[in-house]
C-alpha positions in Angstrom: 140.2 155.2 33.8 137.2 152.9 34.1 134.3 152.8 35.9 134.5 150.2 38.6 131.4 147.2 38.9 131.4 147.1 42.7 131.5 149.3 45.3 131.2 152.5 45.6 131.6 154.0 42.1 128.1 155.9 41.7 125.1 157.4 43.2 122.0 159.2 42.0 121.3 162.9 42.5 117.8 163.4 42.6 115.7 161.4 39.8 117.7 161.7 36.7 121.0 162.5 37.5 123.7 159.9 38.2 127.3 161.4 39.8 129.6 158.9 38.6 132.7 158.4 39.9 135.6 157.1 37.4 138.7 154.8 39.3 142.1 154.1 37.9 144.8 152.1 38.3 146.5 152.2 42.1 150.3 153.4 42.4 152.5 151.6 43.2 153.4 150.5 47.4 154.9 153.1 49.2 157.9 152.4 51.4 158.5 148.4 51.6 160.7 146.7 54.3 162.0 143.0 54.3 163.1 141.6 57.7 164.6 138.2 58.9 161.7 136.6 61.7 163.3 133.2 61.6 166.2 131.8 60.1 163.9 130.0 57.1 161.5 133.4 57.2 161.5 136.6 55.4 158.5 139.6 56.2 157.2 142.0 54.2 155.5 145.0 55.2 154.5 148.5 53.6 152.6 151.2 53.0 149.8 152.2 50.7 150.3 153.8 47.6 150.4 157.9 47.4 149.6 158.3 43.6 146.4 156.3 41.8 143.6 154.6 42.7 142.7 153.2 46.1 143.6 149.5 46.4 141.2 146.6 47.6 144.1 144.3 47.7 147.5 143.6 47.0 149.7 140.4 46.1 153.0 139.6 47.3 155.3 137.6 45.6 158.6 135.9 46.4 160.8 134.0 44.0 161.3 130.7 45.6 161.5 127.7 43.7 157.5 128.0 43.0 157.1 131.8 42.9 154.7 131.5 45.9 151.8 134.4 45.7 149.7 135.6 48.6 146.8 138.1 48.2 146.4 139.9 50.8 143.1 142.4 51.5 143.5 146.5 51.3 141.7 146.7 54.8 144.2 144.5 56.7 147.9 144.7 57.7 149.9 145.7 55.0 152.2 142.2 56.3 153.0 139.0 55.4 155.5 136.3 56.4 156.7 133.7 53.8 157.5 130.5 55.8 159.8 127.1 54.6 162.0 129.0 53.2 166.1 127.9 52.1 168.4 129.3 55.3 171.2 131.4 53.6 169.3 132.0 50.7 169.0 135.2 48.5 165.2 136.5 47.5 163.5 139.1 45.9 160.2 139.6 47.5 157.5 142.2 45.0 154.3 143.8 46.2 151.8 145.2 44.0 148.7 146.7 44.5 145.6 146.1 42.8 142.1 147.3 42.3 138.8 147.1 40.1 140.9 149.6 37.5 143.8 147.6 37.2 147.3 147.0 38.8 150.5 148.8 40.2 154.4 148.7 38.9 155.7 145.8 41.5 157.8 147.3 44.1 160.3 145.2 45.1 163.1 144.2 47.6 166.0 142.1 47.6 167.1 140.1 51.3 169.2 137.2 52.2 167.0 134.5 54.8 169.5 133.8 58.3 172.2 131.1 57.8 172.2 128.4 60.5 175.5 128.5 62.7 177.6 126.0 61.9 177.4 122.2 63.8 179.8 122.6 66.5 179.8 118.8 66.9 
């Protein structure tokens, strides 16, 4: 555990005592869904830890040929869509939670993107 430089992680009881207030590490996501929203689209969404610290943020990461990254803020939908993606194409998508203490295990989830129907021309 550590004691956290911002936010709330202290306050003073009357002139000389100080309550402090010690943060660790968040858990890791709770339940995680991928869906299809588009045939080139995968989105993630899921819950907050149950175990750990309380998370300010959390990055997503998919393994595309760049291993794009979002960071995404506690306070805000636990969602995010990863665009331009390869139709018919198998990815692992991770989530892991993050705070002044440290970071969770990823959690992670395995989906294929939509394949295009085939040209009927």
């Amino acid at each position: 555990t550590v004691m956290c430089k911002d936010g709330n992680f202290g306050t003073l009881i009357g002139s000389d005592t100080l309550n402090i207030q010690l943060a660790s590490s968040p858990g890791p996501v709770g339940s995680m869904t991928t869906t299809n929203t588009y045939v080139d689209q995968l989105t993630v969404t899921w819950t907050p830890p149950t175990t750990g610290g309380v998370p300010t943020s959390y990055n997503i990461t998919i393994n595309d040929s760049s291993n794009t990254q979002a960071s995404i803020p506690a306070n805000g939908p636990l969602k995010y869509t990863f665009s331009n993606l390869t139709n018919g194409t198998l990815y692992t998508v991770s989530v892991v939670a993050i705070n002044c203490a440290g970071s969770s295990y990823g959690t992670s989830k395995t989906k294929w993107t939509l394949a295009l129907p085939p040209d009927k021309t």
